[in-house]
C-alpha positions as CSV (number, residue, x, y, z in Angstrom):
1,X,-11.5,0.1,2.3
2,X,-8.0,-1.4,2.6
3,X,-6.1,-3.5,-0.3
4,X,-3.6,-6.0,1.1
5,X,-0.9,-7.5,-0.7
6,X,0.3,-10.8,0.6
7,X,3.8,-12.1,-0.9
8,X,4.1,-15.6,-2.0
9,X,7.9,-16.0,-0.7
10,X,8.9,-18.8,1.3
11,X,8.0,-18.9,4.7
12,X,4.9,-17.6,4.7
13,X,2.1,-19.6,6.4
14,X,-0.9,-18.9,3.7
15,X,-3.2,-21.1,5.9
16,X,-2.6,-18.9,8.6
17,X,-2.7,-15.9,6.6
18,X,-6.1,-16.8,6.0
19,X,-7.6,-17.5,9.1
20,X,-6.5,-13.9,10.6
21,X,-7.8,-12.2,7.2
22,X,-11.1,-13.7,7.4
23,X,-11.6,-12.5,11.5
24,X,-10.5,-8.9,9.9
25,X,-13.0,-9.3,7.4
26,X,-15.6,-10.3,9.6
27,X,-15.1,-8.0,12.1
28,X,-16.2,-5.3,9.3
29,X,-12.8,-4.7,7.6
30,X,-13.4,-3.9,4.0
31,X,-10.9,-5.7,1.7
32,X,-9.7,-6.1,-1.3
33,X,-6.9,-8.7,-1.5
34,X,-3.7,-9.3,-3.9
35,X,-1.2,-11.9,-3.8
36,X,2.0,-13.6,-5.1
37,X,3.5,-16.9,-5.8
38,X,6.7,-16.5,-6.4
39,X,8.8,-19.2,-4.4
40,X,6.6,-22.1,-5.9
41,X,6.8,-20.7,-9.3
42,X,10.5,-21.5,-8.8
43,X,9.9,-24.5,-7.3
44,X,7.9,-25.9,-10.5
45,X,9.9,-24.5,-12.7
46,X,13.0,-25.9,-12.0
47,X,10.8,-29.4,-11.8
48,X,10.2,-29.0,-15.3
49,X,13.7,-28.2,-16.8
50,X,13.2,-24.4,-16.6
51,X,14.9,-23.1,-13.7
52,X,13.8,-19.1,-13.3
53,X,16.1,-16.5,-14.6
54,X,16.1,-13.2,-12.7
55,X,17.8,-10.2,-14.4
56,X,18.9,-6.9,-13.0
57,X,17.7,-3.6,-14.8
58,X,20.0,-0.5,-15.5
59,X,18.6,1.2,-12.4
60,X,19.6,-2.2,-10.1
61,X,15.7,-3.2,-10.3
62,X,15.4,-7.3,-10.4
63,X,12.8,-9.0,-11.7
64,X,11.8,-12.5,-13.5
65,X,12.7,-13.1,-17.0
66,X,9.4,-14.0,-18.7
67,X,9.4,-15.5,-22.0
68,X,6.3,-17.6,-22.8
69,X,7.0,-20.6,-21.5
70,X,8.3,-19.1,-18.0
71,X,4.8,-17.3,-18.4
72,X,3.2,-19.9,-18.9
73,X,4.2,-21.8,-15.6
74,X,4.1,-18.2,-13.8
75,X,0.0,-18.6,-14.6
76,X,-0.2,-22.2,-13.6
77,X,1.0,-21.2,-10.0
78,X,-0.1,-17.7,-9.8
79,X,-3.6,-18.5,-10.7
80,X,-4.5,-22.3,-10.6
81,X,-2.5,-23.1,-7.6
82,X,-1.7,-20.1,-5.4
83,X,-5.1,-18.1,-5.9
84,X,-7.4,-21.2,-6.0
85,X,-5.5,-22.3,-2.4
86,X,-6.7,-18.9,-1.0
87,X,-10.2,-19.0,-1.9
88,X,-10.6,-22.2,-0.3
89,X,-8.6,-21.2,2.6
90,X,-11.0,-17.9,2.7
91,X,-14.0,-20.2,1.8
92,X,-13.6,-22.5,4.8
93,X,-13.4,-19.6,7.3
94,X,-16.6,-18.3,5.8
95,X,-15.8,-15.4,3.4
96,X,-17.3,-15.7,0.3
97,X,-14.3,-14.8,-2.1
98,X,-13.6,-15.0,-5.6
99,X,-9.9,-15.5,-7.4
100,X,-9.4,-13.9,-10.5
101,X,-6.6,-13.0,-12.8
102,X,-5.6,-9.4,-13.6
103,X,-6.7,-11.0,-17.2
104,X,-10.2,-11.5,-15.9
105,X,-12.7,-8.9,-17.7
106,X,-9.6,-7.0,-18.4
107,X,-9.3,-6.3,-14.7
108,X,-5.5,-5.4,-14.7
109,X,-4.7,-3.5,-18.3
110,X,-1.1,-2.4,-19.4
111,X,1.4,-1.7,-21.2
112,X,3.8,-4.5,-22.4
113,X,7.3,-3.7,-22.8
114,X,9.0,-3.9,-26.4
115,X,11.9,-4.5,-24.9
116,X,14.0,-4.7,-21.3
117,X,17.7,-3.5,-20.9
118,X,19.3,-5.4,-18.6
119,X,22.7,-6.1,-16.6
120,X,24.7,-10.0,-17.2
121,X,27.9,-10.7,-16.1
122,X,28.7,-7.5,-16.3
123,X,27.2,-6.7,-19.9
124,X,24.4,-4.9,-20.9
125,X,21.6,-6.8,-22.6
126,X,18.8,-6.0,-25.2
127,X,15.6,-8.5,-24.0
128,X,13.1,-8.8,-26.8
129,X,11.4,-11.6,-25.9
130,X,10.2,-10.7,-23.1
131,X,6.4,-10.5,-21.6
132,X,6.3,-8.3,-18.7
133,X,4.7,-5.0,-18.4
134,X,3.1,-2.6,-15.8
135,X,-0.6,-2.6,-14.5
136,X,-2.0,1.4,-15.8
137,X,-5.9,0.4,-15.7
138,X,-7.9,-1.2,-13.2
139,X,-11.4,-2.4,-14.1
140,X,-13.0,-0.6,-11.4
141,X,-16.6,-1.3,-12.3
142,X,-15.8,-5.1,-12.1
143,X,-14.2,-4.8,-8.5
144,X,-17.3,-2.9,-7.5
145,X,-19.5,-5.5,-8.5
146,X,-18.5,-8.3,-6.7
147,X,-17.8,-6.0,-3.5
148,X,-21.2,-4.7,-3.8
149,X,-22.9,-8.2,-3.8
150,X,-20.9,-9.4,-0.8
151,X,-17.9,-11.4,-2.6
152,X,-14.2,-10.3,-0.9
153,X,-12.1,-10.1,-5.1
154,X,-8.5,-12.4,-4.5
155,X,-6.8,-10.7,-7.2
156,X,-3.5,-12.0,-8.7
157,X,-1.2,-11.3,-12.1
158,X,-0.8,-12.2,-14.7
159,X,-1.8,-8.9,-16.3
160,X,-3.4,-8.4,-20.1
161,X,-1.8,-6.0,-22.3
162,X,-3.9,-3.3,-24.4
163,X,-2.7,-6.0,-27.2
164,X,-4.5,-8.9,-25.2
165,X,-1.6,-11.1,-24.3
166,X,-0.6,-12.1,-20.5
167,X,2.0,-9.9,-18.6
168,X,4.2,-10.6,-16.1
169,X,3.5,-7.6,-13.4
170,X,5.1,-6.9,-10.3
171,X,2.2,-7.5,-7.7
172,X,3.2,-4.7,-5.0
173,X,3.0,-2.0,-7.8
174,X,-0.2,-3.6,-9.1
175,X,-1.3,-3.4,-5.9
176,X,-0.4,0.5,-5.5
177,X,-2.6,0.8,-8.9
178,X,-5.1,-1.0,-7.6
179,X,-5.6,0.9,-4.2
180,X,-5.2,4.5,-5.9
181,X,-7.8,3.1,-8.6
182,X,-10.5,1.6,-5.6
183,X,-9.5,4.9,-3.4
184,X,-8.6,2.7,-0.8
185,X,-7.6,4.4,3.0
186,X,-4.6,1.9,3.1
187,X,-1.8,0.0,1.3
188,X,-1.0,-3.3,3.5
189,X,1.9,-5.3,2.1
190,X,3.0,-8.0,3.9
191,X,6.1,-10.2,2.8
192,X,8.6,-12.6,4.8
193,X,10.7,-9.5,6.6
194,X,9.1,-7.7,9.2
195,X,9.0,-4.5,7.2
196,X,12.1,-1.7,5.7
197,X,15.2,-2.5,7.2
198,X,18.2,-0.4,7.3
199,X,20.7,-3.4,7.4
200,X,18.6,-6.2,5.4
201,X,21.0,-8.9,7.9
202,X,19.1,-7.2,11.1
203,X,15.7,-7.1,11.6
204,X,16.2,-4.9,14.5
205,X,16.9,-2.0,12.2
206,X,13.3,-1.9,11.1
207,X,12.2,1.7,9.9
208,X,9.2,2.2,11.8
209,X,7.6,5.1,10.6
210,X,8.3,7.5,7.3
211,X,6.8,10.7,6.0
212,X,5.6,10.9,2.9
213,X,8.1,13.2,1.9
214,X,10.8,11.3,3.3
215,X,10.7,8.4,0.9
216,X,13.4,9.0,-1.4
217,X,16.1,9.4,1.4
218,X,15.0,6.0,2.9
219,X,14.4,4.4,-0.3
220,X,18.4,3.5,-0.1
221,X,18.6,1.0,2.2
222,X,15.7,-0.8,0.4
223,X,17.6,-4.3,-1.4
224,X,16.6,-6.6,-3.8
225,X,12.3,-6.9,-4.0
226,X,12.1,-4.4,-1.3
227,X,13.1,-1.9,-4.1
228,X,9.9,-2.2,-5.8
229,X,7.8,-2.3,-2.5
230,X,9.2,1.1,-1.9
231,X,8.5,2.2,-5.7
232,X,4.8,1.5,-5.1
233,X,4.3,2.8,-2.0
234,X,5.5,6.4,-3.0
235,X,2.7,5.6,-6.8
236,X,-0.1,4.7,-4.0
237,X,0.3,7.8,-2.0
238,X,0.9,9.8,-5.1
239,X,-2.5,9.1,-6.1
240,X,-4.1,9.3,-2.7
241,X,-3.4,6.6,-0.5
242,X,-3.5,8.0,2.5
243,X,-1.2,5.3,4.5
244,X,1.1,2.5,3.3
245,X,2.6,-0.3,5.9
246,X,5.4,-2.8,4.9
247,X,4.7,-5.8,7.8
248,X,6.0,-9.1,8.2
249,X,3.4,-12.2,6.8
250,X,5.1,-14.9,8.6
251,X,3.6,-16.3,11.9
252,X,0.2,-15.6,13.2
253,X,-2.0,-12.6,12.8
254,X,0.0,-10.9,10.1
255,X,-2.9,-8.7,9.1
256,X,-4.3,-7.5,12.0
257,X,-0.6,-6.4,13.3
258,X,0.0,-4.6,10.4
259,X,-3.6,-3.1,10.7
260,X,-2.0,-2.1,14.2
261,X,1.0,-0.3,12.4
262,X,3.9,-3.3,13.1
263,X,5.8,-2.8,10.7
264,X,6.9,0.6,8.7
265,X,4.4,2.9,8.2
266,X,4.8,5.4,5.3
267,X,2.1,8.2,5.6
């Protein structure tokens, strides 16, 4: 069984995208997949008067400010738009899937975070009002039960706290949860940049291949969102994941290349 995680950056091709995943899935690939949405969740929200707010952690980590009302438009794309899109995508090329929140039956639980420290304009930064978090239970028993009577799960954040309130989660470390939890064979994430790149203006310095052990050393030349890819690759194979490929979503057959190892493969 393989858990694929498809970014929702610009320039990825989601109709396509869908095509090539159902062929995979109907050639007998088992999969479970995750997405994003986050280039139209900026798009809507500076349409409404709330343009998105990124902040940088101590450790150089970004990520989306997420008060409630930037939560609140992060669920209307996320989960009305982005996963609704995909099932009818996956529905018209005749896989039977079902969208669901991580808030679904409790399907991704965590932690929410009292507080964020962050970096502004050179000053640190208490953030209290924050509602982001990270995925540390999967409802496996729910997964299961759709897999077993033939539905493919679209899974996307928001997750719910052990309080019950909607978290912001990044979606490449839910997904590392998620495969370790499932005991998936392989990690696919897929985002607009053909994989790890050791000079982030070159896409001919793709990494193709790391060891397991090797991760920290080539974590380095990971920049901006590629940062957390690379943090939930090493949590996947921490917790047994046997292989984990970065690929490139963008143009046709994004899935079955990376099934085919374009990209970087960590194992």
């Amino acid at each position: 069984m393989i858990v694929v995680k498809v970014g929702g950056s610009e320039g990825i091709d989601l109709e396509a995208f869908c095509r090539d995943l159902a062929n995979c899935i109907k050639s007998g690939v088992d999969i479970v997949l995750v997405h994003g949405g986050s280039h139209d969740t900026n798009v809507l929200s500076a349409k409404l008067g709330k343009p998105p707010r990124f902040v940088t952690s101590l450790s150089g980590v970004e990520s989306r400010y997420t008060d409630r009302e930037t939560l609140a438009i992060f669920t209307m794309v996320y989960v009305g738009k982005v996963n609704k899109y995909i099932v009818e995508q996956l529905q018209k090329q005749g896989v039977n899937a079902v969208g669901l929140s991580g808030i679904d039956g409790r399907l991704l639980e965590g932690s929410r975070k009292e507080f964020i420290k962050v970096v502004e304009d050179g000053k640190r930064k208490v953030l209290r009002d924050d509602y982001t978090g990270k995925v540390e239970k999967v409802n496996v028993h729910l997964v299961k039960l759709l897999r077993d009577n033939g539905y493919t799960p679209v899974i996307t954040p928001p997750a719910i706290s052990y309080e019950s309130e909607a978290i912001n989660v990044d979606g490449d470390r839910a997904a590392a949860v998620l495969a370790a939890a499932l005991g998936a064979e392989k990690l696919i994430i897929l985002s607009n940049v053909p994989g790890l790149l050791r000079d982030v203006n070159d896409a001919s310095s793709l990494v193709t291949e790391i060891r397991r052990d090797q991760i920290e050393r080539y974590a380095d030349f990971a920049k901006g969102r590629m940062k957390k890819k690379v943090m939930g690759a090493a949590e996947a194979l921490a917790e047994g994941v046997r292989e984990v490929v970065f690929a490139d979503a963008r143009g046709e057959n994004a899935v079955s290349r990376a099934l085919e190892g374009k990209g970087t493969v960590i194992r």
